[in-house]
The first five atom37 places (N, CA, C, CB, O) and aatype in JSON, in Angstrom:
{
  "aatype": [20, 20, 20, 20, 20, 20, 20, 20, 20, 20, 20, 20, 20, 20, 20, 20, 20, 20, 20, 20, 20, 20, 20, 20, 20, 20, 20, 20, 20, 20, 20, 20, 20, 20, 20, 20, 20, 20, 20, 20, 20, 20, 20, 20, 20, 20, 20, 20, 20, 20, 20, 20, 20, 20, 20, 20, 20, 20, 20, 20, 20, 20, 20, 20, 20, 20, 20, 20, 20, 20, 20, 20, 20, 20, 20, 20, 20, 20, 20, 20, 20, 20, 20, 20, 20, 20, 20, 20, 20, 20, 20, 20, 20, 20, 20, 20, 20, 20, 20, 20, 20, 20, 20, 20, 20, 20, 20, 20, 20, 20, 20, 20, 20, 20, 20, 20, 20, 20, 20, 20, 20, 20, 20, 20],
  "atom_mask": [
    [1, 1, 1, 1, 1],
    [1, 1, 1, 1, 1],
    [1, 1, 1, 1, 1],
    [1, 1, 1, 1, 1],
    [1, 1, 1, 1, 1],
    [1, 1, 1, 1, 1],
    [1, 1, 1, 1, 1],
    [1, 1, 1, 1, 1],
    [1, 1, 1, 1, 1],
    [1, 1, 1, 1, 1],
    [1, 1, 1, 1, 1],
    [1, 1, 1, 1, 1],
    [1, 1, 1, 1, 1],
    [1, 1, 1, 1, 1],
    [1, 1, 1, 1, 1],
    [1, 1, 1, 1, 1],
    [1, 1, 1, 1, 1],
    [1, 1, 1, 1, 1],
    [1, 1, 1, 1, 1],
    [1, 1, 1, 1, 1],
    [1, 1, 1, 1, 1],
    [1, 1, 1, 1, 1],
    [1, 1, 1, 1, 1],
    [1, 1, 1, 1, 1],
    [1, 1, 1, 1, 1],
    [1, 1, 1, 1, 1],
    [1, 1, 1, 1, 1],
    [1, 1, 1, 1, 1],
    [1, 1, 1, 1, 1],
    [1, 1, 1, 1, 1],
    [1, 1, 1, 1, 1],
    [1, 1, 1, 1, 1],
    [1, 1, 1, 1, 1],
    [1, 1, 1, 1, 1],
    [1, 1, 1, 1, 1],
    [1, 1, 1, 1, 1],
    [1, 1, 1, 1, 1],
    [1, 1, 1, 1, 1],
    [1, 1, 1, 1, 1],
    [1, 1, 1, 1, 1],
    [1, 1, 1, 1, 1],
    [1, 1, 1, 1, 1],
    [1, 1, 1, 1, 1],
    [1, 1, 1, 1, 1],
    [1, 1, 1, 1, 1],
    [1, 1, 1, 1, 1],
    [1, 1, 1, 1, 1],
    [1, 1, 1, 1, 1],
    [1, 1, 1, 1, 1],
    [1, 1, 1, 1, 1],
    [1, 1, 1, 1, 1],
    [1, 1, 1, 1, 1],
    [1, 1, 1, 1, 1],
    [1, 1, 1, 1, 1],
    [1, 1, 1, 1, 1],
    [1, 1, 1, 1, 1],
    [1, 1, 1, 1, 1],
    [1, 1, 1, 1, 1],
    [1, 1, 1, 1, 1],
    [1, 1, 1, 1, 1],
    [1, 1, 1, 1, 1],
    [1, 1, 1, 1, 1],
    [1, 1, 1, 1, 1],
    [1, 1, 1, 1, 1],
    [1, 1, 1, 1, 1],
    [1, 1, 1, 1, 1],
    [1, 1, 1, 1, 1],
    [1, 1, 1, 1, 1],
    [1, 1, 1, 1, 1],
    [1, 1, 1, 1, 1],
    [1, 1, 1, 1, 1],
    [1, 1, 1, 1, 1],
    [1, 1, 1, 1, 1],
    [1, 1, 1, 1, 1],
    [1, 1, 1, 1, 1],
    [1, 1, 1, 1, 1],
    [1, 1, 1, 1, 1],
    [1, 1, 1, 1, 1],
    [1, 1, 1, 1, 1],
    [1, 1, 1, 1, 1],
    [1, 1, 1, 1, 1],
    [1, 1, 1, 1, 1],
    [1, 1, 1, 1, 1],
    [1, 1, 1, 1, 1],
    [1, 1, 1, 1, 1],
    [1, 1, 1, 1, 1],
    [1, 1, 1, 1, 1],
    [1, 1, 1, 1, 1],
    [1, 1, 1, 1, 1],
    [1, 1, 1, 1, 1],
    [1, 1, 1, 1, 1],
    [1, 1, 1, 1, 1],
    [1, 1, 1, 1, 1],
    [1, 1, 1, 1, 1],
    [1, 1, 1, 1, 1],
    [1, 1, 1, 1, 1],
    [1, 1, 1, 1, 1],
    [1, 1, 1, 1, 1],
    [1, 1, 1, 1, 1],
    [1, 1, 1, 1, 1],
    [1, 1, 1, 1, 1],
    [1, 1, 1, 1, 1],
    [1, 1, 1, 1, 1],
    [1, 1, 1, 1, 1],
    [1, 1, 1, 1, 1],
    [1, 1, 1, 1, 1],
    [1, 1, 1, 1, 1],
    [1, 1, 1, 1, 1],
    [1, 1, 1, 1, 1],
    [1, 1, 1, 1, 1],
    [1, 1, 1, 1, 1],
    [1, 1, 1, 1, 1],
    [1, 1, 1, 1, 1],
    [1, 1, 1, 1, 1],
    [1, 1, 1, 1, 1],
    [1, 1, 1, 1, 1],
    [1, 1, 1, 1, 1],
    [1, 1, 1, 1, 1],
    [1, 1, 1, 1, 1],
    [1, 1, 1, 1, 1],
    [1, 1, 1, 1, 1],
    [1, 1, 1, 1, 1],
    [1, 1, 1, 1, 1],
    [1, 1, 1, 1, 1]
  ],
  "atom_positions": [
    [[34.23, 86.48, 11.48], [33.3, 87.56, 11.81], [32.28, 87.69, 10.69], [34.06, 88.89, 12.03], [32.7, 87.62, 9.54]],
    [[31.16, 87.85, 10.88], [29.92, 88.25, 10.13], [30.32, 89.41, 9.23], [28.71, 88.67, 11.11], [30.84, 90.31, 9.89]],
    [[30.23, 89.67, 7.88], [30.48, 90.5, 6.89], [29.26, 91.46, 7.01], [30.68, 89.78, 5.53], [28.33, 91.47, 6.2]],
    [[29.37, 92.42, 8.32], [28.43, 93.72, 8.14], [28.14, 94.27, 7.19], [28.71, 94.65, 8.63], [27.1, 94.87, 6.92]],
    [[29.61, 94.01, 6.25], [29.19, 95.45, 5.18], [28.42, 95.05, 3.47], [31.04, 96.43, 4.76], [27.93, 95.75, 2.59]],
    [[28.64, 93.69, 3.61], [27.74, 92.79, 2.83], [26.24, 93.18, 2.45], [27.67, 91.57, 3.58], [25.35, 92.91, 3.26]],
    [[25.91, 93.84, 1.2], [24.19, 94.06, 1.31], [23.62, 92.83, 1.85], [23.36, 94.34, -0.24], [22.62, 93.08, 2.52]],
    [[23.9, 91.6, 1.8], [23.06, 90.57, 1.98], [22.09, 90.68, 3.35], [23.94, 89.35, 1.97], [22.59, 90.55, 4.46]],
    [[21.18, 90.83, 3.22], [20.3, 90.96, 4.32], [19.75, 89.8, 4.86], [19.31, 91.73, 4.01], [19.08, 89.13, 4.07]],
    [[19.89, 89.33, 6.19], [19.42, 87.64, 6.48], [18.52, 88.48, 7.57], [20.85, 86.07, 7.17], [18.82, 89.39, 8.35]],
    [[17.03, 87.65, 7.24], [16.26, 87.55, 7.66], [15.77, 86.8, 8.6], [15.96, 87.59, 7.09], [15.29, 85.69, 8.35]],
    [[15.84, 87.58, 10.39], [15.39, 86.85, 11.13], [14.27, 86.41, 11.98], [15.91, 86.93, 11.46], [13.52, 87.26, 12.47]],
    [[14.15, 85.49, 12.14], [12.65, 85.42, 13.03], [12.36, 84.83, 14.5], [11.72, 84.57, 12.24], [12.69, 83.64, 14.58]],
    [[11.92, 85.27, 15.45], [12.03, 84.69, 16.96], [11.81, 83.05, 16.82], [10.72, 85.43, 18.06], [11.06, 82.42, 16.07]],
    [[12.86, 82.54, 17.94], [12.89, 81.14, 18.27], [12.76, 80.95, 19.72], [14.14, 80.51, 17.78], [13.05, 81.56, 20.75]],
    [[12.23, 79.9, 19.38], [12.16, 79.0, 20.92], [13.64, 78.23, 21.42], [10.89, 77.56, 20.71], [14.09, 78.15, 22.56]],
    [[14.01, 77.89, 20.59], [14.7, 76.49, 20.42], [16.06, 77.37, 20.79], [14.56, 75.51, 18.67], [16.78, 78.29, 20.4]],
    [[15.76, 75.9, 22.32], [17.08, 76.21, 23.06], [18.85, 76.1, 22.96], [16.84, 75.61, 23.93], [19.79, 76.39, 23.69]],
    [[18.65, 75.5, 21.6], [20.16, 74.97, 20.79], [20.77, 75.75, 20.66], [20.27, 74.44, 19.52], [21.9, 75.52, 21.09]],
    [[20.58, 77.15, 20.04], [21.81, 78.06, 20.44], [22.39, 78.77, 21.54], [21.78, 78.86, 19.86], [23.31, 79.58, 21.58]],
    [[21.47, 78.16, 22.66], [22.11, 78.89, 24.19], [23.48, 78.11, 24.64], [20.85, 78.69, 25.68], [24.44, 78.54, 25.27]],
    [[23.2, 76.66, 24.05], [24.14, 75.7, 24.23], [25.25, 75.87, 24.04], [23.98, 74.85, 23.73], [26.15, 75.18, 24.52]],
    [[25.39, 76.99, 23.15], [26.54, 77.17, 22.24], [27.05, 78.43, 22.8], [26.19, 77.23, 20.63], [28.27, 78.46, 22.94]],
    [[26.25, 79.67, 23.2], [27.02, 81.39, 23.4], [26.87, 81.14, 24.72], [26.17, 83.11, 22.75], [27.86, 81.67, 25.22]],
    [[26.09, 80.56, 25.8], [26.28, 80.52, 27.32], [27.47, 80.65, 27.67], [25.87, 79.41, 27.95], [27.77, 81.44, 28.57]],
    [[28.42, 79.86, 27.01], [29.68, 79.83, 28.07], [30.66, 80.69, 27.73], [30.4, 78.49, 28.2], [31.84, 80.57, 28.08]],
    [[30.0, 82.01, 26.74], [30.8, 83.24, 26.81], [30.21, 84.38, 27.6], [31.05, 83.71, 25.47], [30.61, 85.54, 27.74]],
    [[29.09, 83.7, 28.11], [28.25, 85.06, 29.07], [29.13, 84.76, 30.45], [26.03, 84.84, 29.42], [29.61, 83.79, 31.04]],
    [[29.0, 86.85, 30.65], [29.83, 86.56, 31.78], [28.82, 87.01, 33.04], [31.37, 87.42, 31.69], [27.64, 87.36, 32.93]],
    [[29.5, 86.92, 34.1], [28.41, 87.19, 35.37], [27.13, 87.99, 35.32], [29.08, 87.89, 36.44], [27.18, 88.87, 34.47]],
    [[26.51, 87.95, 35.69], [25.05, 88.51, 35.41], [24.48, 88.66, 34.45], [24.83, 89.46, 35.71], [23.49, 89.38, 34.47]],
    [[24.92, 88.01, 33.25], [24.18, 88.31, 31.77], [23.03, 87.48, 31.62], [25.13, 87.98, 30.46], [22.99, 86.72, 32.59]],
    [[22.25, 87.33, 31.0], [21.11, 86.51, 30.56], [20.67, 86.64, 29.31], [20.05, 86.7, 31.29], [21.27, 87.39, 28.54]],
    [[19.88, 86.14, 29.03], [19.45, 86.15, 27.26], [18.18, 86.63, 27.42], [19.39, 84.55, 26.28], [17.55, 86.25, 28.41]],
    [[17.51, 87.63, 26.4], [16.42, 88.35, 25.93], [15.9, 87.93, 25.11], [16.54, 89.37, 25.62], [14.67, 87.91, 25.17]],
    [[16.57, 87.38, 23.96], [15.5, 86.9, 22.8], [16.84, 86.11, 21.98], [14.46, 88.48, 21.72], [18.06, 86.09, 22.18]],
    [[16.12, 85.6, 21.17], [17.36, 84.61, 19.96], [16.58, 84.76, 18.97], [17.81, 82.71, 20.15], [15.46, 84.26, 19.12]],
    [[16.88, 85.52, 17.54], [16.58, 85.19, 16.62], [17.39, 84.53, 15.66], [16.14, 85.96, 16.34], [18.61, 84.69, 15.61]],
    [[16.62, 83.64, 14.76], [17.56, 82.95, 14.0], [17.08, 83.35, 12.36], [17.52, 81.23, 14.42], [16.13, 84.06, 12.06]],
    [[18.22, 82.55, 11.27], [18.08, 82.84, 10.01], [17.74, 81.41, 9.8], [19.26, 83.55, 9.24], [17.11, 80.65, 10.55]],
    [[18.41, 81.13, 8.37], [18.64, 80.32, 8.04], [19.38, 78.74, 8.95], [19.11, 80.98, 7.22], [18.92, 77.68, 9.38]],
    [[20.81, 79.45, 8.89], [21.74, 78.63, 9.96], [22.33, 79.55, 11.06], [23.04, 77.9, 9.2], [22.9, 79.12, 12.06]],
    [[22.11, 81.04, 10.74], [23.23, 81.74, 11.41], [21.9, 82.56, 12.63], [24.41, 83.01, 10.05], [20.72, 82.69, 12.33]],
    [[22.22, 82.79, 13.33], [21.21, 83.29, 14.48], [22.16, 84.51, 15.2], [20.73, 81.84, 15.75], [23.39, 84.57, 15.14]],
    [[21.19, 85.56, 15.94], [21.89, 86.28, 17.02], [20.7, 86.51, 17.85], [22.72, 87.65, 16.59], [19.53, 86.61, 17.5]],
    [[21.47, 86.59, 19.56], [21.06, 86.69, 20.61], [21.38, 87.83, 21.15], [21.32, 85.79, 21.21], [22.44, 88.45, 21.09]],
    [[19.83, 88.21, 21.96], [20.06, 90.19, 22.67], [20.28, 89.62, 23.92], [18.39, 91.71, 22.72], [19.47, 88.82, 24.38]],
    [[21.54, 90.05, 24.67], [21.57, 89.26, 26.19], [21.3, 91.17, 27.12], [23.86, 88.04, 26.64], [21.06, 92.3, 26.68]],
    [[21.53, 90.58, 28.51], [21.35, 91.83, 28.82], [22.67, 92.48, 29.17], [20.41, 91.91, 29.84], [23.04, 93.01, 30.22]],
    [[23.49, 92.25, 27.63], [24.84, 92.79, 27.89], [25.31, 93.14, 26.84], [25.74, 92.01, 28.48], [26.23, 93.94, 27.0]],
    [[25.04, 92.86, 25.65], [25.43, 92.84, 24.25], [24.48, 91.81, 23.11], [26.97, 92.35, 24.31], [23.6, 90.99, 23.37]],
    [[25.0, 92.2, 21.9], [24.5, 91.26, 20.69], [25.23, 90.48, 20.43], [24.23, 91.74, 19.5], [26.4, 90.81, 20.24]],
    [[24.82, 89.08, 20.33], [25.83, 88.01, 20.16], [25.5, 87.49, 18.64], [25.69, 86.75, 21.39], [24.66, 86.6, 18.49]],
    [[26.23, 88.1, 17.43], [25.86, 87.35, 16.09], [26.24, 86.1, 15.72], [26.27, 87.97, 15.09], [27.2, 86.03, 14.96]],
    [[25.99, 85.64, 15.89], [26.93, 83.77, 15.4], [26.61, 83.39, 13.69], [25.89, 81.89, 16.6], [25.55, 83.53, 13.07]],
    [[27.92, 82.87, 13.23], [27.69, 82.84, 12.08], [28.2, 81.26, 12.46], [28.36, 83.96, 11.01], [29.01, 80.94, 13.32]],
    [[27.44, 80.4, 11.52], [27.81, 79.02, 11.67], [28.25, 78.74, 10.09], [26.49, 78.01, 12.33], [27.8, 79.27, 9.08]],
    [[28.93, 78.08, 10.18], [30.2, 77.8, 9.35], [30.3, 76.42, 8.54], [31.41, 77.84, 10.33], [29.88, 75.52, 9.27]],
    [[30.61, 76.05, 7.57], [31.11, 74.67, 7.45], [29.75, 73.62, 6.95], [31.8, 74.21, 9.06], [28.55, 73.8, 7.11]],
    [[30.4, 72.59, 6.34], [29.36, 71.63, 5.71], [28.49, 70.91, 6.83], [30.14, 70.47, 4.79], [27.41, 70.38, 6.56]],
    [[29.09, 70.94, 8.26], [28.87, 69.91, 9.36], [28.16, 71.22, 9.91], [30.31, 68.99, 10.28], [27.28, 70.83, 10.67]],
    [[28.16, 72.83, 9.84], [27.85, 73.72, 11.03], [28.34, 73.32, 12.31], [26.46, 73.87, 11.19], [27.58, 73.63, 13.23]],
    [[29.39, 72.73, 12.66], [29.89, 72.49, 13.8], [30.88, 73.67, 13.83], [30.42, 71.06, 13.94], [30.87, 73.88, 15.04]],
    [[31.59, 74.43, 13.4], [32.55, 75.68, 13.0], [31.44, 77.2, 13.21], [33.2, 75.43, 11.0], [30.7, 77.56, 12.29]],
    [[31.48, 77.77, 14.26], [31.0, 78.9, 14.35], [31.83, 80.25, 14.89], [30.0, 78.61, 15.05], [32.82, 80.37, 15.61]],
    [[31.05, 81.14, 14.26], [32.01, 82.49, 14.5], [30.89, 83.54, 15.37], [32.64, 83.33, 12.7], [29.73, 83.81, 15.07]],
    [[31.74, 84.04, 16.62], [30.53, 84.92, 17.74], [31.2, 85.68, 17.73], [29.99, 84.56, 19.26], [32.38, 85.67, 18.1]],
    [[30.29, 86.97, 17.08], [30.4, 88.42, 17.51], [30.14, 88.94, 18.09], [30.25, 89.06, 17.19], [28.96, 89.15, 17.81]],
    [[30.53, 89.75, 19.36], [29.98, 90.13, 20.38], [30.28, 91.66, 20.16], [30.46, 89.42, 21.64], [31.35, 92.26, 20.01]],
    [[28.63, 92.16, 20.2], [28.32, 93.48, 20.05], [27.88, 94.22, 20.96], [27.61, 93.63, 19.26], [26.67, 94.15, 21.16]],
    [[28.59, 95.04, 21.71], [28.25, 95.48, 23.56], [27.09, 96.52, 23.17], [29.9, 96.49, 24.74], [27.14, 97.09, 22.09]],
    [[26.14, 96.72, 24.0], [25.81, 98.0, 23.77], [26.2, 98.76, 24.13], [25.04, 98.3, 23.89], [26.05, 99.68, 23.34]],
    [[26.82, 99.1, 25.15], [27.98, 100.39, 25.43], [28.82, 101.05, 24.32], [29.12, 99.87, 26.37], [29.47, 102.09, 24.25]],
    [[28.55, 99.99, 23.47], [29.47, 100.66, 22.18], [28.49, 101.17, 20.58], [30.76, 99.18, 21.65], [28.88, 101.2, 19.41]],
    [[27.29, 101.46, 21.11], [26.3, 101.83, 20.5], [26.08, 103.26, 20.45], [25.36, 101.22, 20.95], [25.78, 103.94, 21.44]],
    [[26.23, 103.72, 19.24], [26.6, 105.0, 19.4], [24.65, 105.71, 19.31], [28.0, 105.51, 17.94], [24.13, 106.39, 20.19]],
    [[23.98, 105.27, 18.03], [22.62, 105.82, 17.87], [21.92, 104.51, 17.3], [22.52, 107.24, 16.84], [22.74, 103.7, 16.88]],
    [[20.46, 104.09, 17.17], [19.93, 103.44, 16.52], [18.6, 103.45, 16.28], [20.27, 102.64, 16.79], [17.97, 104.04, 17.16]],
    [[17.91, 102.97, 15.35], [16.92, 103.17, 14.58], [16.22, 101.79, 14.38], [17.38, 103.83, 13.38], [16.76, 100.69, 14.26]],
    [[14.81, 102.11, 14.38], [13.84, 100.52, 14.38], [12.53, 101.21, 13.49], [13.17, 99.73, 16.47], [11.91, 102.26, 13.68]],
    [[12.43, 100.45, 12.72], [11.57, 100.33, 11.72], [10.23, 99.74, 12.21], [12.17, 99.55, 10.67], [10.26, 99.76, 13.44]],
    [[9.42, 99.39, 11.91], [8.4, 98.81, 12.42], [7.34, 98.87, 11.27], [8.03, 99.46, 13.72], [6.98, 99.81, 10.56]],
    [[6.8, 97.0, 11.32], [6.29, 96.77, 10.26], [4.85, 97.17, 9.1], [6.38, 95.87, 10.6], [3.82, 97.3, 9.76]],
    [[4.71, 97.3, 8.2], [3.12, 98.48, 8.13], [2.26, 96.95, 7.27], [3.34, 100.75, 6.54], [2.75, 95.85, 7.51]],
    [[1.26, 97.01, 6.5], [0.4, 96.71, 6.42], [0.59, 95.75, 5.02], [-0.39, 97.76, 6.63], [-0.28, 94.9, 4.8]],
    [[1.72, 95.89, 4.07], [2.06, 95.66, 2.75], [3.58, 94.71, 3.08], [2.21, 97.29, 1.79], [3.84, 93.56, 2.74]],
    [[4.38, 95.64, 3.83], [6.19, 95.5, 3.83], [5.63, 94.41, 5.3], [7.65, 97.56, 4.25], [5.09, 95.08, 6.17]],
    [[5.69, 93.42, 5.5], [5.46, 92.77, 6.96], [6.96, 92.67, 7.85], [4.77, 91.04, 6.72], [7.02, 92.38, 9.04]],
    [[8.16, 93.0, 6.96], [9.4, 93.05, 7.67], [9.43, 94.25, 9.07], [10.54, 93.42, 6.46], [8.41, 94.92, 9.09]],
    [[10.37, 94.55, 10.11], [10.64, 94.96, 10.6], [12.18, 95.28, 10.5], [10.09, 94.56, 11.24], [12.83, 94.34, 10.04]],
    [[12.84, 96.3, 10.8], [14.58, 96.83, 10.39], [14.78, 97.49, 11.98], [14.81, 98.43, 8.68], [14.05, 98.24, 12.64]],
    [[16.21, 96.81, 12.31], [17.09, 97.66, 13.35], [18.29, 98.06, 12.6], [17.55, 96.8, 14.74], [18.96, 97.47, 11.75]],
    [[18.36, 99.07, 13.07], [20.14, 99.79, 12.74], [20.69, 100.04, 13.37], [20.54, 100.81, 12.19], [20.33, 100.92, 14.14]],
    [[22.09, 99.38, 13.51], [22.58, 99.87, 14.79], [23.98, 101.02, 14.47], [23.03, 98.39, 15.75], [24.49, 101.05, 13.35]],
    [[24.35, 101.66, 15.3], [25.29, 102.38, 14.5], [26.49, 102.54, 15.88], [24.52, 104.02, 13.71], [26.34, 103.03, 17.0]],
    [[27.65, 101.93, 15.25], [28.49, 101.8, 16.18], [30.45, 102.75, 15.38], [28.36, 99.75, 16.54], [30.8, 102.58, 14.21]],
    [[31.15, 103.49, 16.25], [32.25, 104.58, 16.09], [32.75, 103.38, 14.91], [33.47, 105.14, 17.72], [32.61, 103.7, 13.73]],
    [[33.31, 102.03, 15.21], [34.1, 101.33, 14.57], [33.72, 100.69, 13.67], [34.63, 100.73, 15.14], [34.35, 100.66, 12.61]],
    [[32.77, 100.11, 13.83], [32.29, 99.14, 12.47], [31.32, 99.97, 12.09], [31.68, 97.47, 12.67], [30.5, 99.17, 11.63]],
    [[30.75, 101.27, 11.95], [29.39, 101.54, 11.1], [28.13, 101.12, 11.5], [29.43, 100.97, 9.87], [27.85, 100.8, 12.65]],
    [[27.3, 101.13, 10.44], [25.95, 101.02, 10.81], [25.74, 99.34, 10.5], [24.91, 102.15, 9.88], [25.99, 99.14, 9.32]],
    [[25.48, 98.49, 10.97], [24.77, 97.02, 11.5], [23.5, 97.15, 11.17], [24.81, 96.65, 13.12], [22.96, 98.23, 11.41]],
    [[22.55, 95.8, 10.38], [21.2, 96.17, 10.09], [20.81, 94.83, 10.67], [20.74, 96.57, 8.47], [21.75, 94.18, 11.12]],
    [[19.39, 94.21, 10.77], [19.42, 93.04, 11.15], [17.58, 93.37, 10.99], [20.4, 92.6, 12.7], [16.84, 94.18, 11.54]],
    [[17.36, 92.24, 9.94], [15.6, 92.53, 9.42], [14.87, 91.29, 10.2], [15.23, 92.35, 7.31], [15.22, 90.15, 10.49]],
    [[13.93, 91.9, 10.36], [13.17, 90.59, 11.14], [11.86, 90.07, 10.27], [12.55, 91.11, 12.82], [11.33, 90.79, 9.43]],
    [[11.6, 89.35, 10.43], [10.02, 88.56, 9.57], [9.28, 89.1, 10.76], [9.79, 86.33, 9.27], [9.62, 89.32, 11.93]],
    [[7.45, 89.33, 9.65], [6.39, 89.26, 10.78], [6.38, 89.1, 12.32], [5.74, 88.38, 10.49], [7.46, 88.79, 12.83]],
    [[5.89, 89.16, 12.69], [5.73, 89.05, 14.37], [6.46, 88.9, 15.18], [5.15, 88.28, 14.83], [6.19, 88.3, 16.21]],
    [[7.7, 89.46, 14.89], [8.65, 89.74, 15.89], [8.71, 91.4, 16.39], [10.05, 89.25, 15.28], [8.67, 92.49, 15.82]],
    [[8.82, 90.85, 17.93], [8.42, 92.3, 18.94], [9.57, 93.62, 18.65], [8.59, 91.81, 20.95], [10.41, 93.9, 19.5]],
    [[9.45, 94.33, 17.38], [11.02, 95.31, 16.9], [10.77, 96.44, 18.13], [11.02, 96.32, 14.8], [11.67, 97.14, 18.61]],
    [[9.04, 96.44, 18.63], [9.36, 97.92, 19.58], [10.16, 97.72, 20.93], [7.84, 98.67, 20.1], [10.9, 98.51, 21.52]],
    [[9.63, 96.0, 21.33], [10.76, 95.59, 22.34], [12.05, 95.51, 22.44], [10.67, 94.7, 22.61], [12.71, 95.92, 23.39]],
    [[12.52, 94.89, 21.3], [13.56, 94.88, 20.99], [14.26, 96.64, 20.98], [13.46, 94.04, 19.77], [15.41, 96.76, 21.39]],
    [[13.74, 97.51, 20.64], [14.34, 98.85, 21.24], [14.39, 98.92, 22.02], [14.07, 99.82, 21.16], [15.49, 98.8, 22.55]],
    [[13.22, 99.18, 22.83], [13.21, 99.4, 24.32], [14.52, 98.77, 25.19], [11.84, 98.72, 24.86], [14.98, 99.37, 26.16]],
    [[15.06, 97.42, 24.68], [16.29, 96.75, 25.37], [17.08, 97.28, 25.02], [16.63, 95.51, 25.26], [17.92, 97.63, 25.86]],
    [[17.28, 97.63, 23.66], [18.74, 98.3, 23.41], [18.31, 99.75, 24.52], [19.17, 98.78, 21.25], [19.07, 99.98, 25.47]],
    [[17.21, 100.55, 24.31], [17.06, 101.39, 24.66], [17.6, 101.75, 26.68], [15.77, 101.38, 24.06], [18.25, 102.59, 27.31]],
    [[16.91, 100.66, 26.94], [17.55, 100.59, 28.59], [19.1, 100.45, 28.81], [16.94, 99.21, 29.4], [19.68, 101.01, 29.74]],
    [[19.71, 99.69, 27.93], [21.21, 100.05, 28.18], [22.05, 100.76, 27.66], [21.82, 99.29, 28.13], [23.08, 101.14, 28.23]],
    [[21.6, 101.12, 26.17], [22.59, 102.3, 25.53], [22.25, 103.76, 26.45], [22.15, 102.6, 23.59], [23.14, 104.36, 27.05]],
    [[20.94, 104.14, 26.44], [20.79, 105.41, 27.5], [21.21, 105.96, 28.4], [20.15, 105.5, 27.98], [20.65, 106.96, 28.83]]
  ]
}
């Protein structure tokens, strides 16, 4: 599992690249679909229209990955930052009964008001 409580902040940014669907598809269950994939470094998470899927990839080969699946039903409140003119980052917080508050920063030009709005349509 991804170390939430870790300051380390990984910085993500929207992808195209269809390589990590390859990998969380065959834990989506009936009617889910994917919204967006952002990735880091090696480790990426996907907004489906069912939950947050964090994947932490693992290992010298990255063939070893770990998926967290974060429902929004289990979203208690959350908060989106949005980027100003100096700071070009964007911040979500998510705040869930069991694990706490979840952060997840995005680089430049990624859509953070959309990205509410989705959490926003299913936590509501």
């Amino acid at each position: 599992m991804i170390d939430f409580e870790s300051e380390r902040v990984i910085k993500l940014s929207k992808t195209k690249d269809k390589g990590p669907l390859e990998d969380v598809e065959p834990l989506f269950i009936q009617g889910e679909s994917v919204v967006g994939v952002f990735k880091g470094v090696r480790d990426y998470v996907m907004f489906t229209t069912k939950r947050i899927i964090a994947v932490n990839v693992q290992g010298l080969t990255g063939k070893k990955k770990d998926f967290t699946s974060l429902p929004y039903s289990r979203i208690q409140a959350f908060s989106v930052e949005t980027s100003g003119h100096f700071d070009l980052d964007s911040e979500l917080e998510l705040y869930f009964s069991t694990l706490g508050k979840i952060k997840f920063e995005f680089t430049g030009g990624c859509d953070i008001v959309g990205i509410g709005k989705v959490i926003a349509t299913y936590v509501l």
